[in-house]
C-alpha positions as CSV (number, residue, x, y, z in Angstrom):
1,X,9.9,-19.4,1.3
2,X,10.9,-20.0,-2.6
3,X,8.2,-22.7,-3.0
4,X,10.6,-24.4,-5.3
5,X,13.0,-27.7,-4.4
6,X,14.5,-31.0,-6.2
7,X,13.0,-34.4,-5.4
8,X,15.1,-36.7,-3.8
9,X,17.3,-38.0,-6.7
10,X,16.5,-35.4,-9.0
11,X,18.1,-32.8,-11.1
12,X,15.6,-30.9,-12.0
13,X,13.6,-28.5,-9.8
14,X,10.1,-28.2,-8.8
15,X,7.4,-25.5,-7.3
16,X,5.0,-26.4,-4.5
17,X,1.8,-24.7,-4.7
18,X,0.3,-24.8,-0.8
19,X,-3.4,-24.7,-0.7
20,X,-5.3,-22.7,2.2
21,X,-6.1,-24.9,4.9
22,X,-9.5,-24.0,4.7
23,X,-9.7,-25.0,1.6
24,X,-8.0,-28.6,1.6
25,X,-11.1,-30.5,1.6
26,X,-12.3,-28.1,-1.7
27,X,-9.6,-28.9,-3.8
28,X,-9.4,-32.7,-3.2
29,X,-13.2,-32.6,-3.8
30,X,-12.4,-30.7,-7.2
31,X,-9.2,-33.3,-7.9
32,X,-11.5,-36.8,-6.9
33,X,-8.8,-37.7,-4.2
34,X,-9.1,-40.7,-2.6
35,X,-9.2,-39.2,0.8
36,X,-10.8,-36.0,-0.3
37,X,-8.2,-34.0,0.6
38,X,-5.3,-31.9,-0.9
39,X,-2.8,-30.1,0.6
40,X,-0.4,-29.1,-2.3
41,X,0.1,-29.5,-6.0
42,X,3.8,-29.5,-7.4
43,X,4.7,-29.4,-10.8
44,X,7.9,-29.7,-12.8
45,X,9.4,-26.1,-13.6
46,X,11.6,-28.0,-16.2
47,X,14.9,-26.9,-15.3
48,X,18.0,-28.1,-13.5
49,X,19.6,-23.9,-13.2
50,X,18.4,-22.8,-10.0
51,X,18.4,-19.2,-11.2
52,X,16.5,-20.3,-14.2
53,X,13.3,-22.0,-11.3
54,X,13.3,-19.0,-9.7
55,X,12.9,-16.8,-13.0
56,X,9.8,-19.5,-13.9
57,X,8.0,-19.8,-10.3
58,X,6.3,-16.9,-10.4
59,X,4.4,-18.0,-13.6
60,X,4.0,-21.2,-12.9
61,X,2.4,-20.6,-9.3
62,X,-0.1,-18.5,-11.2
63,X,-0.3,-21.1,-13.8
64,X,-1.0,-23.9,-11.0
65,X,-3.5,-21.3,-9.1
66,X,-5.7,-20.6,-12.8
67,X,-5.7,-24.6,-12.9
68,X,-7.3,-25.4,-9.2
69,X,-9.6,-22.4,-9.7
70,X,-10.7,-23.5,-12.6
71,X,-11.5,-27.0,-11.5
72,X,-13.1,-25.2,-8.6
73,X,-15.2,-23.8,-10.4
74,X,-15.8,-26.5,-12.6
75,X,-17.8,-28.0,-9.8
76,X,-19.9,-25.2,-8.8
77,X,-17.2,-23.8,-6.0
78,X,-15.8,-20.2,-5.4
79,X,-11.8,-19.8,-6.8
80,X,-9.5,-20.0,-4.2
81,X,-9.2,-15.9,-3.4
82,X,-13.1,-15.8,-3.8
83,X,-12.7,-13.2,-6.4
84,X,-11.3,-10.5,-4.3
85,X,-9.0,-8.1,-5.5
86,X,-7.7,-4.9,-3.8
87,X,-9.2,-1.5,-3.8
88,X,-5.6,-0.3,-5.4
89,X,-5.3,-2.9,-8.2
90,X,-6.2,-1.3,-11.9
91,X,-6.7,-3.3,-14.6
92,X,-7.4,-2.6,-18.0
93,X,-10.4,-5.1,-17.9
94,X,-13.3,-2.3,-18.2
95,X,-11.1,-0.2,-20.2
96,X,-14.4,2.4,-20.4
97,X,-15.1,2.4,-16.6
98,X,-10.8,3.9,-16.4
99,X,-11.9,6.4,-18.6
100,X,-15.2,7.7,-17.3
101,X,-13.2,7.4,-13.5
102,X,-10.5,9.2,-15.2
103,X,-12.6,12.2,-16.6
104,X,-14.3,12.1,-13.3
105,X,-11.4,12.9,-11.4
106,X,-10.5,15.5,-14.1
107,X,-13.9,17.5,-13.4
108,X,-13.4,17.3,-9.4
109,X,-9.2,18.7,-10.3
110,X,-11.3,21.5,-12.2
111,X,-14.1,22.1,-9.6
112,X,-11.0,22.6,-7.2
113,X,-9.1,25.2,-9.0
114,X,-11.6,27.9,-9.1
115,X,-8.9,30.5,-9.4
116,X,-5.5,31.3,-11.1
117,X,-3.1,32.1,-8.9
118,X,-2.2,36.1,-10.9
119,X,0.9,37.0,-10.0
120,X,2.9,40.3,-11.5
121,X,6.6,39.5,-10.5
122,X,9.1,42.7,-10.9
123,X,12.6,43.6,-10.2
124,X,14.0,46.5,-8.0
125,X,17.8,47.5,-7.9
126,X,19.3,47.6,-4.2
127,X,22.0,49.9,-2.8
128,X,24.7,47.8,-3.7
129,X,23.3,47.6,-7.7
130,X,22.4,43.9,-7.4
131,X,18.6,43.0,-8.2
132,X,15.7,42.3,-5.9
133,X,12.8,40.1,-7.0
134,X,8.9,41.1,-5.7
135,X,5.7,39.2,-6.4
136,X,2.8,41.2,-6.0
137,X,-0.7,39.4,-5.7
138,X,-3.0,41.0,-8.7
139,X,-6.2,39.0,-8.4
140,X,-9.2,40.2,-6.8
141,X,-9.9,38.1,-3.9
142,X,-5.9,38.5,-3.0
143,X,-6.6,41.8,-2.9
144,X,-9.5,41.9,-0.8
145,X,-7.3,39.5,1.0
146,X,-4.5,42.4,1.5
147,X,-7.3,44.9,2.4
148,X,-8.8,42.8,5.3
149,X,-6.1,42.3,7.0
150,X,-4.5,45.8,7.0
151,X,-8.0,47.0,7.9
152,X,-7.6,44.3,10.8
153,X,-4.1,45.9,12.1
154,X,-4.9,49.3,11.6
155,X,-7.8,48.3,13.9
156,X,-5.1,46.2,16.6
């Protein structure tokens, strides 16, 4: 659904914010309806290009939302998504809480590489003269590595 449409007999277009139904009865409260109830609020989007709506809908829906949570709140009720925001959203809001979970995760990255990976790569010359790349493990616990497990199938 676009949320956006032309009255009947007009050019320009429009966008239909749809209030929860749960919430109906809140926003009429917070807009003194008559009947205490509100279902939608529209709004001009002040053009007559159909491109051009569609371009200004998505700020104008989040204009429209800032405006009922507002007067939400204005009487003492919680905003329309109750504050929630997902575990995945970053904003710079607390910029020094990113940066202290930032360094964070750069100590755990540290704590988890305890080792270097040492490696001594070198270069042999085959029968027919081309070259033949080796890695050989150099650090200690690849070593002892290497060690147990030919000790393990000279054993087998």
């Amino acid at each position: 659904m676009n949320n956006i449409f032309r009255r009947a007999g007009a050019q320009t277009w429009s966008v239909r914010f749809h209030i929860p139904r749960d919430r109906r009865s809140d926003v009429g409260k917070a807009y003194g309806t008559k009947g205490g109830h509100k279902a939608d609020v529209v709004k001009t989007l002040s053009t007559t290009d159909r491109k051009e709506a569609m371009g200004r809908r998505p700020k104008a829906l989040e204009a429209i939302r800032a405006e009922i949570d507002a007067k939400l709140q204005a009487i003492g009720l919680a905003p329309l998504d109750g504050g929630w925001q997902p575990d995945w959203a970053f904003t710079w809001d607390d910029e020094e809480k990113a940066v202290s979970e930032g360094l964070a995760a750069r100590r755990e990255i540290a704590k988890a590489a305890d080792r270097e990976d040492q490696a001594e790569e070198f270069y042999t010359a085959t029968a027919d003269g081309s070259m033949l790349s080796a890695t050989i493990r150099i650090s200690p616990r690849d070593r002892k590595e290497s060690h147990n497990a030919s000790v393990i199938d000279s054993i087998l």
